[in-house]
LONU-459495 format. One record per residue (C-alpha): residue number from 1; z, x, y. Coordinates in steps of 0.2 Angstrom, whole numbers, plus 5000, padded with zeros to 4 digits. Layout:
% residues N
+-----+------+------+-------+
! num !   up ! east ! north !
+-----+------+------+-------+
! NUM !    Z !    X !     Y !
...
+-----+------+------+-------+
% end
This chain:
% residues 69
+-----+------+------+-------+
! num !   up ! east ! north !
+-----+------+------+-------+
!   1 ! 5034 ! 4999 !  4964 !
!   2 ! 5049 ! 5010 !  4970 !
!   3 ! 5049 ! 5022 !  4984 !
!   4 ! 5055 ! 5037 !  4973 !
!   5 ! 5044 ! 5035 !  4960 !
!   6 ! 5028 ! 5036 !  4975 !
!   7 ! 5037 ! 5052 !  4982 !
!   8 ! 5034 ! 5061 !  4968 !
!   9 ! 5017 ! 5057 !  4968 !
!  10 ! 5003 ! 5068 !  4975 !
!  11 ! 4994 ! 5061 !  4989 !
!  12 ! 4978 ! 5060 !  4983 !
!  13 ! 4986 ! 5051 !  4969 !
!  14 ! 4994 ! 5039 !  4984 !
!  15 ! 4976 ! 5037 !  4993 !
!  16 ! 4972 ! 5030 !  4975 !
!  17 ! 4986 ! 5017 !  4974 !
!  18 ! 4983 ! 5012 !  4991 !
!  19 ! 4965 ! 5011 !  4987 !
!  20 ! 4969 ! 4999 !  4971 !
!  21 ! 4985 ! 4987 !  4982 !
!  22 ! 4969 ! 4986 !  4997 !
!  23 ! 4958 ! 4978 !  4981 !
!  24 ! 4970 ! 4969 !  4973 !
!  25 ! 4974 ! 4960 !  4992 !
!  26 ! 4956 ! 4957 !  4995 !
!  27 ! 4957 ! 4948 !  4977 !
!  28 ! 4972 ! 4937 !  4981 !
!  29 ! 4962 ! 4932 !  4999 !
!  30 ! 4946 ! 4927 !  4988 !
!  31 ! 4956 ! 4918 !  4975 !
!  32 ! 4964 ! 4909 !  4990 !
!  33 ! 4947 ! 4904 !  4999 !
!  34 ! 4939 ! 4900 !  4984 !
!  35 ! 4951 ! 4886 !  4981 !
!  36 ! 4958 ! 4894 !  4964 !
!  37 ! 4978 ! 4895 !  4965 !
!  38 ! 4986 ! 4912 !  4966 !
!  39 ! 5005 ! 4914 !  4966 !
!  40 ! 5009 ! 4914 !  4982 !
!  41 ! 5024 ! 4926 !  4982 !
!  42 ! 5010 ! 4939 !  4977 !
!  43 ! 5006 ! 4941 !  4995 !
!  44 ! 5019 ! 4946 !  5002 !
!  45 ! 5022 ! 4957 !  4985 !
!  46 ! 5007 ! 4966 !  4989 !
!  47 ! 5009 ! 4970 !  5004 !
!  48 ! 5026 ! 4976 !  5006 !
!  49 ! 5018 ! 4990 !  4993 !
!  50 ! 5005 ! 4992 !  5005 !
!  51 ! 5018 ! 4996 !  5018 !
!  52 ! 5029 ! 5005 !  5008 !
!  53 ! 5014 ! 5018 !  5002 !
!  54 ! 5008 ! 5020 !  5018 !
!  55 ! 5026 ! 5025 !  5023 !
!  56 ! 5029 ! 5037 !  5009 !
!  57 ! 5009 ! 5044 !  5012 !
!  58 ! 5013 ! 5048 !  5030 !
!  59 ! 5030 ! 5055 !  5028 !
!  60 ! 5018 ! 5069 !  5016 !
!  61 ! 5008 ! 5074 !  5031 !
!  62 ! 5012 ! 5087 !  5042 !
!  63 ! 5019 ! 5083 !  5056 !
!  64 ! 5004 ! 5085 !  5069 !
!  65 ! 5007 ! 5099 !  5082 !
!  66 ! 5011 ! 5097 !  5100 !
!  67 ! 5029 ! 5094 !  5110 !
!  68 ! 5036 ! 5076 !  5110 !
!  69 ! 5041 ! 5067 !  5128 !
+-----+------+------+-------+
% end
């Protein structure tokens, strides 16, 4: 997943993605407690995309009124 190809994405359709990368984690964390072997470089995969959306998602929204220090 490239950051360009997130900003030209809606952010409802970002809420979306983040929605699918927060299922896809939760299966990788079951798959791991239920002794099954996921790749283990899937992880860190995820979650950078995590990160990365959350990024692009809050650079989106308005900047929230109200003078910085």
């Amino acid at each position: 997943m490239d950051a360009k190809e997130l900003r030209t994405k809606s952010a409802a359709e970002l809420a979306d993605e983040l929605v699918k990368l927060r299922k896809e984690q939760f299966a990788l964390r079951m798959q791991r407690a239920t002794g099954q072997q996921p790749k283990p470089d899937q992880f860190g995969k995820v979650r950078r995309n995590i990160a990365r959306l959350k990024t692009v998602l809050r650079d989106k929204q308005p900047a929230a009124g109200g003078k910085q220090k």
